[in-house]
VEXDREN-2710 file (C-alpha; in Angstrom, 1 decimal):
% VEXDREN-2710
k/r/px/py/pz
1/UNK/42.2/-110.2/89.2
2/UNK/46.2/-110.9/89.0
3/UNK/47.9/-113.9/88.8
4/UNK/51.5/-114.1/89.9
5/UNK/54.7/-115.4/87.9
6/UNK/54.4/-119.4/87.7
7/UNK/50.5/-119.5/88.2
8/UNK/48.4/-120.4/85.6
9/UNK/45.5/-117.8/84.9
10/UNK/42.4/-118.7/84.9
11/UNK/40.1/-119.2/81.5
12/UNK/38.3/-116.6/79.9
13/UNK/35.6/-118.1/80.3
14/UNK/34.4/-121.1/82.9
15/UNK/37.0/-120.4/85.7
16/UNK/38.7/-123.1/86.7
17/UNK/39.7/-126.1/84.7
18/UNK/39.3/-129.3/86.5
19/UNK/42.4/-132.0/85.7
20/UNK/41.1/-134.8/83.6
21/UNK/38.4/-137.0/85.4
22/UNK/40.6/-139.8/88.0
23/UNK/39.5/-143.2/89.6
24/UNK/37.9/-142.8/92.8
25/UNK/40.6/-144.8/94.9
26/UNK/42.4/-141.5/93.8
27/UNK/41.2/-139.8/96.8
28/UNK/43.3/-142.2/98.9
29/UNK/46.5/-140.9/97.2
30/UNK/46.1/-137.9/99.2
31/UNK/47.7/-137.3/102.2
32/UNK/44.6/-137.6/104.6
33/UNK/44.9/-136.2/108.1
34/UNK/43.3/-139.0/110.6
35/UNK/44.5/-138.4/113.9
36/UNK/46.6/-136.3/116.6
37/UNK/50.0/-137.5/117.2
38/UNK/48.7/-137.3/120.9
39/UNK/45.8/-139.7/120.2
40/UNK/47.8/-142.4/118.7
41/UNK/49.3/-143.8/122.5
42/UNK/51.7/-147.0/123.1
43/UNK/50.3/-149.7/123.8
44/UNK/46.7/-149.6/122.7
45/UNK/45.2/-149.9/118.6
46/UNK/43.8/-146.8/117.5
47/UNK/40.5/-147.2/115.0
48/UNK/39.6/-144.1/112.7
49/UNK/37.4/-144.1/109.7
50/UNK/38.3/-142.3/106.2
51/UNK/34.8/-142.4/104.6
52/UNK/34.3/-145.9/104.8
53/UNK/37.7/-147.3/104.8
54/UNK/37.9/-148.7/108.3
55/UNK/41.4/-148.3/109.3
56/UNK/43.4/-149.4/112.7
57/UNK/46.8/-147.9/113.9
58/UNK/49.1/-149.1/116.1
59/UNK/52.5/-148.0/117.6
60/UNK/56.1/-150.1/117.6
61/UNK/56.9/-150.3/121.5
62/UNK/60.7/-149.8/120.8
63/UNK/60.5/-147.2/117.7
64/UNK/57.4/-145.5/118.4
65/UNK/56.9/-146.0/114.4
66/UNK/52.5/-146.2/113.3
67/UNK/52.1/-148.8/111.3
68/UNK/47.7/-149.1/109.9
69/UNK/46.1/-151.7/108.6
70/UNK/42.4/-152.5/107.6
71/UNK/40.1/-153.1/111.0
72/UNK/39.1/-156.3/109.5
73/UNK/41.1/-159.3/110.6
74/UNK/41.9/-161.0/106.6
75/UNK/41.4/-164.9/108.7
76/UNK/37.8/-164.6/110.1
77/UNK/36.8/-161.2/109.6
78/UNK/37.2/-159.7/113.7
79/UNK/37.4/-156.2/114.2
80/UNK/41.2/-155.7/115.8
81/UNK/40.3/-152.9/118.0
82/UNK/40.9/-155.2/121.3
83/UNK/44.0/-156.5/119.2
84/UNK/47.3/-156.9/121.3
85/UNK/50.6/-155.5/120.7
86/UNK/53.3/-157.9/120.4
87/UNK/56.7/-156.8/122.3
88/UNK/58.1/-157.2/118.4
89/UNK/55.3/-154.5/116.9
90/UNK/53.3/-156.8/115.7
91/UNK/49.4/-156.6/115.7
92/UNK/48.2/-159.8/116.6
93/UNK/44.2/-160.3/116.6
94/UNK/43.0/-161.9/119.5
95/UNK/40.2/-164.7/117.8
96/UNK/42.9/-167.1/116.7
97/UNK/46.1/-165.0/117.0
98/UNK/47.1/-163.8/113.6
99/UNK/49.9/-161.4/113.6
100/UNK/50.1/-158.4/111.5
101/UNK/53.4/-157.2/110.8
102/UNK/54.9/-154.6/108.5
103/UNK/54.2/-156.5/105.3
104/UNK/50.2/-156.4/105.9
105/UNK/50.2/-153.3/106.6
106/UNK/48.3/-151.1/104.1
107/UNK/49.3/-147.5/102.8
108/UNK/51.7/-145.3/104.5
109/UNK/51.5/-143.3/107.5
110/UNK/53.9/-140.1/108.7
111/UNK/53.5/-137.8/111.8
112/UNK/53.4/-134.2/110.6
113/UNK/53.0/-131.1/112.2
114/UNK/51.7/-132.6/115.3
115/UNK/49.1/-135.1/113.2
116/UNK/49.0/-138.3/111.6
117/UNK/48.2/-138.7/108.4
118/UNK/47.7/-141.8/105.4
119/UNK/48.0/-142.4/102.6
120/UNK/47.7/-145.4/99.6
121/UNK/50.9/-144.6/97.2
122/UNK/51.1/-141.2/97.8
123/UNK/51.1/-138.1/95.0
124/UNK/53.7/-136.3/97.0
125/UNK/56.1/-137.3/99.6
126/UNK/54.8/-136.0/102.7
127/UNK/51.6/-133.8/103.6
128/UNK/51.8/-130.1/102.8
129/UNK/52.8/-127.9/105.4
130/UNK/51.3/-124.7/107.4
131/UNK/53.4/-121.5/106.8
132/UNK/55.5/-120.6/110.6
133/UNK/54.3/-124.1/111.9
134/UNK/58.4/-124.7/112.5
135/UNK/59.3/-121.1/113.3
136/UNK/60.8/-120.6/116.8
137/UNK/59.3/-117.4/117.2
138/UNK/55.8/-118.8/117.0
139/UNK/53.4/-120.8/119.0
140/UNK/51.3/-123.6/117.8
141/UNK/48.4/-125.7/119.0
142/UNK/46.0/-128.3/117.7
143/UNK/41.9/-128.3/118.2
144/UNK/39.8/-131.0/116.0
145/UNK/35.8/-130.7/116.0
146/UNK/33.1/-132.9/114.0
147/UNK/31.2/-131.0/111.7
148/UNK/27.1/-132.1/110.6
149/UNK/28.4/-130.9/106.9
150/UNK/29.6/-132.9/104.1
151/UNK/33.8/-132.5/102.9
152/UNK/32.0/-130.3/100.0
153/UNK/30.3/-128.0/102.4
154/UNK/33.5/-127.8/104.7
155/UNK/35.8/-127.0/102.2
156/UNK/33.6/-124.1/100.5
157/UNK/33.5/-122.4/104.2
158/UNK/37.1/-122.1/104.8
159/UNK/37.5/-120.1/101.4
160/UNK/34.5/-118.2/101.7
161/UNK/34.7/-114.5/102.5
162/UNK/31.0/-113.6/102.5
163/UNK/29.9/-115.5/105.8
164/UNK/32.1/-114.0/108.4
165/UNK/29.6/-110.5/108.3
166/UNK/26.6/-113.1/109.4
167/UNK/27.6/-116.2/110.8
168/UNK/30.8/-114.8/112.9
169/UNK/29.1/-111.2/113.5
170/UNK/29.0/-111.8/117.1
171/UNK/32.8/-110.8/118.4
172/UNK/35.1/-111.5/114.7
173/UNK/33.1/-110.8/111.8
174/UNK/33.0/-107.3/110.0
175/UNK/30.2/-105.5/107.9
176/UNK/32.6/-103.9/105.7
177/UNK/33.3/-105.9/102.7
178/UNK/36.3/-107.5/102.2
179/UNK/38.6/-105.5/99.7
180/UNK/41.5/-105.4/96.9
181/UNK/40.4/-109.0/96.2
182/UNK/42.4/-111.0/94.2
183/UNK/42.4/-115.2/93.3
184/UNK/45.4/-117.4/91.8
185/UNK/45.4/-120.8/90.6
186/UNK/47.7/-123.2/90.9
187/UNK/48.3/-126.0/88.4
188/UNK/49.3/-129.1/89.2
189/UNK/48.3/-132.3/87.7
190/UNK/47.5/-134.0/90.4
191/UNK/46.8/-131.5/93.2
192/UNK/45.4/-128.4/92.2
193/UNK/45.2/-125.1/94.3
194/UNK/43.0/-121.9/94.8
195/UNK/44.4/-119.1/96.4
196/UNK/42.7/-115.7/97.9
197/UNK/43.9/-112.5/99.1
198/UNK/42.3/-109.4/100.3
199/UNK/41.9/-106.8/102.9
200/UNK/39.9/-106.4/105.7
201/UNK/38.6/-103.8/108.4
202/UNK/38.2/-104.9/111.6
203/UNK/35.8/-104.6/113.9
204/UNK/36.5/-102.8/117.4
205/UNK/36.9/-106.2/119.4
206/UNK/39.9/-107.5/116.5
207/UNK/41.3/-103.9/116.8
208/UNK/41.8/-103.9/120.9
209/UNK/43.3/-107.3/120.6
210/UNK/45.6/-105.9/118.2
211/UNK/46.8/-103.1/119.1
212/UNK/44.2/-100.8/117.3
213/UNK/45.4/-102.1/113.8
214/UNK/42.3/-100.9/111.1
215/UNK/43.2/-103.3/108.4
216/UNK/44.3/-107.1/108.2
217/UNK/46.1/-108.6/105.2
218/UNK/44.8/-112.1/104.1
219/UNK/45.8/-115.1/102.2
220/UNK/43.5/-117.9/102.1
221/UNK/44.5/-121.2/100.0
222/UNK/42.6/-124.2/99.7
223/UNK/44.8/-127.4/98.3
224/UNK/42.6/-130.3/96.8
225/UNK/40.9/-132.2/98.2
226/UNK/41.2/-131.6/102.4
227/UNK/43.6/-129.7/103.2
228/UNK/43.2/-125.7/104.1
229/UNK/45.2/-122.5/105.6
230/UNK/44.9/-118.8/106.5
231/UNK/47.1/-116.2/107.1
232/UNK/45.8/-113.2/108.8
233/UNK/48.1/-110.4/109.1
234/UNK/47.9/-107.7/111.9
235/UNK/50.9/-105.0/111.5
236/UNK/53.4/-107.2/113.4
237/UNK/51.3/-109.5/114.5
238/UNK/50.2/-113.0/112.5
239/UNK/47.7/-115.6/112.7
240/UNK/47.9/-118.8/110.7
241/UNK/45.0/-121.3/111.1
242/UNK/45.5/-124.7/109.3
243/UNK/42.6/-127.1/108.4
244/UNK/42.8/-130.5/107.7
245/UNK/39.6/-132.0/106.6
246/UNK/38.6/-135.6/107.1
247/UNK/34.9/-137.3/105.9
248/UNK/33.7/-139.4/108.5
249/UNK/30.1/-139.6/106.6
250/UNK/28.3/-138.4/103.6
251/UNK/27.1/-135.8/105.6
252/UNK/29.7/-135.6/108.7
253/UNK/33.6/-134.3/108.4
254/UNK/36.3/-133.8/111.1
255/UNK/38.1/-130.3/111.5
256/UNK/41.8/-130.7/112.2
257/UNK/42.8/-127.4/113.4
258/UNK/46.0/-126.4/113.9
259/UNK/46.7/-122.8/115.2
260/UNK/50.1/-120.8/114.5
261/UNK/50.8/-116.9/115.6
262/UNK/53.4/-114.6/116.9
263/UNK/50.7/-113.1/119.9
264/UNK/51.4/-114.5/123.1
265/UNK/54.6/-117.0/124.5
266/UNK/52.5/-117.5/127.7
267/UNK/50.3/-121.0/128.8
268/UNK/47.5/-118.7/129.2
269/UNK/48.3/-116.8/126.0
270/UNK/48.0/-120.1/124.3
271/UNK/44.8/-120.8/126.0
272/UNK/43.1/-117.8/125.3
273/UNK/43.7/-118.0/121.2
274/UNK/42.2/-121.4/121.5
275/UNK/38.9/-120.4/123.5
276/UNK/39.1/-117.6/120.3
277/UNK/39.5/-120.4/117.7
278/UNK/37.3/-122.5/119.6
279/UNK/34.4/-119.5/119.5
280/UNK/34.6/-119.3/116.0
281/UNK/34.6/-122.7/115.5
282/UNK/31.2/-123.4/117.5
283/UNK/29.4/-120.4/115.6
284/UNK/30.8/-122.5/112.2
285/UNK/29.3/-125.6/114.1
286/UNK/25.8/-123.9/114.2
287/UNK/25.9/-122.9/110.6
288/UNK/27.2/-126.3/109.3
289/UNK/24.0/-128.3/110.9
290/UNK/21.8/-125.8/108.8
291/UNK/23.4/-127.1/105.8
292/UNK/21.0/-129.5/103.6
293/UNK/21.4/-132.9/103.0
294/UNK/23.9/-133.9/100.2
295/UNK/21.7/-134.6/97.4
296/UNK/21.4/-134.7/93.6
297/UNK/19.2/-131.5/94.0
298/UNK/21.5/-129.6/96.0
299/UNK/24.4/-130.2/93.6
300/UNK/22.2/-129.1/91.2
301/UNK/20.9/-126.0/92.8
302/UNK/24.9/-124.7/94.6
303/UNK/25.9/-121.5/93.4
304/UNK/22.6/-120.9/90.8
305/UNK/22.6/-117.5/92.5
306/UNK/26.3/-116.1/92.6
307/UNK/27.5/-112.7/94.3
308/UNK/30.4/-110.4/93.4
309/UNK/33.8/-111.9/94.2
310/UNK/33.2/-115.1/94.6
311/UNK/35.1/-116.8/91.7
312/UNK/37.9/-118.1/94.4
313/UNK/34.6/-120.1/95.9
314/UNK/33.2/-121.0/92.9
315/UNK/36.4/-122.2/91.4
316/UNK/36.8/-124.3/94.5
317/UNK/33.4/-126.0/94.0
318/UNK/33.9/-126.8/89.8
319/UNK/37.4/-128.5/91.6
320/UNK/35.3/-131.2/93.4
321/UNK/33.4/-131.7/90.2
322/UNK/35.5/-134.9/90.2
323/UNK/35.3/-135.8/94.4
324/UNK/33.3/-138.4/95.5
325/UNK/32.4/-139.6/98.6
326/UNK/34.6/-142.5/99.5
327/UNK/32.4/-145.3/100.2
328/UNK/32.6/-149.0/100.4
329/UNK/32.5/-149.9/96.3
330/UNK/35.9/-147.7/96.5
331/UNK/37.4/-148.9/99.9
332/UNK/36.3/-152.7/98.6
333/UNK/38.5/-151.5/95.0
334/UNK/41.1/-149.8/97.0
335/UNK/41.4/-153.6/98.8
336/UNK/41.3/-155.5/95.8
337/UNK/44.1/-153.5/94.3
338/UNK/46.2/-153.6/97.6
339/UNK/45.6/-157.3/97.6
340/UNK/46.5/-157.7/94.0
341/UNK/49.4/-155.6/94.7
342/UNK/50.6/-158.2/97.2
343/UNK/50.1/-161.2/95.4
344/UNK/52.3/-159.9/92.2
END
């Protein structure tokens, strides 16, 4: 196990050290990925959950801008999802006509990469980005599914290198192990990062679609708490999947999946690596509904039995030591500071 120049290695003993313990409303800090741009239309609110922060978007008619608020009208309580939008930009509730402008707005919103995406005072300036995403030479495309898993559960299968021999064995996965595996960590106070590379030998279906290639090159890196990417290497040929994880429920989280490579310029190029995505997608679906129940028993019990290279996994676990679920105790503190805020 190596870890390159500005990485910090991991400790001798324990893996990973979690950043000091934060307050939950931390979790909104993050750049959370709620929507594609496409969703988000003129002329019509758009509602979306994060956890149980109920959260309604609307667009300027003149500057296209998204402005979000809280989809709970502050005069008598009405949902604003049948909320009008004022030729000025304003949201304006239709039980006695309140108008939201930018000043009750709440957090901060950007369009990124073909998403939308909030935040509550932000750690970083805008959402991290997927590797090629803005490279001309590279097509990109966007699929989102809803996964029976908790954000715990999700984010452990994008970095896990183990499941592809069973779960995907039907087309992608391989039964050769995974090899010249190495981890990295990444310090940051506020954001910390695992990384993963190794090598891989394909199966025959992955070596027809490229060009008889033996053995991919891979990168995985998970950045706390939602967002994901991968970075599979054929020759000269490259695949970059992006995931951007959003809770919807204890036990429910949205896949944002954004798609990058260097295969195929053609509509039906494009089509066919999403019905590829899309296939391994729908055999994670299956596994994620086997999943148990978030409960004090299975935190207890995850990762008692532990195989051979899997500290990138298990480092990625003792990093949502300090995750909770965002529920309403948190989304009510989150209001109480964005009111206080206000007031001041």
């Amino acid at each position: 196990m190596t870890t390159p120049r500005g990485l910090r290695p991991l400790a001798a003993e324990g893996g990973f050290v979690s950043p000091p313990p934060t307050p939950l409303n931390d979790f909104f800090r993050h750049w959370q990925c709620i929507a594609l741009s496409s969703s988000v239309v003129s002329g019509k609110p758009f509602v979306q959950n994060i956890g149980d922060l109920p959260l309604v978007l609307w667009r300027h008619p003149t500057t296209n801008a998204i402005s979000a608020t809280i989809n709970i009208c502050k005069h008598m309580g009405s949902r604003l999802d049948n909320a009008k939008i004022t030729p000025k930009g304003c949201l304006k509730c239709q039980y006695h006509g309140f108008e939201y402008i930018t000043t009750d707005t709440v957090g901060q919103i950007t369009e990124h990469e073909g998403k939308v995406f909030w935040s509550y005072k932000p750690h970083r300036p805008a959402p991290h980005s997927i590797p090629y995403y803005h490279n001309t030479e590279y097509e990109t495309s966007h699929l989102q599914i809803d996964m029976d898993a908790s954000l715990l559960d999700s984010a452990l299968n994008t970095m896990d290198i183990r499941h592809p021999e069973y779960v995907h064995s039907m087309g992608f996965g391989s039964n050769n192990p995974p090899q010249n595996i190495k981890e990295f960590v990444y310090d940051n106070k506020h954001i910390p990062s695992v990384g993963l590379s190794f090598d891989y030998i394909s199966n025959g279906v992955m070596r027809t679609l490229n060009d008889q290639v033996k053995t991919t090159q891979n990168f995985h890196m998970y950045v706390y708490p939602t967002f994901s990417w991968s970075h599979v290497k054929f020759s000269r040929k490259s695949l970059i999947i992006g995931v951007n994880l959003l809770p919807l429920a204890p036990d429910r989280t949205r896949w944002f999946i954004t798609i990058v490579h260097n295969y195929y310029k053609s509509d039906i190029g494009k089509r066919f690596m999403q019905t590829l995505a899309s296939t391994i997608l729908n055999q994670d679906y299956k596994q994620m509904r086997n999943q148990a129940t978030e409960s004090p028993l299975k935190h207890a019990m995850l990762f008692d039995k532990v195989f051979d290279d899997e500290e990138a996994v298990v480092d990625l676990h003792r990093m949502f030591e300090k995750y909770r679920y965002p529920d309403m105790n948190s989304v009510v503190d989150l209001y109480r500071e964005v009111h206080d805020t206000c007031d001041k």
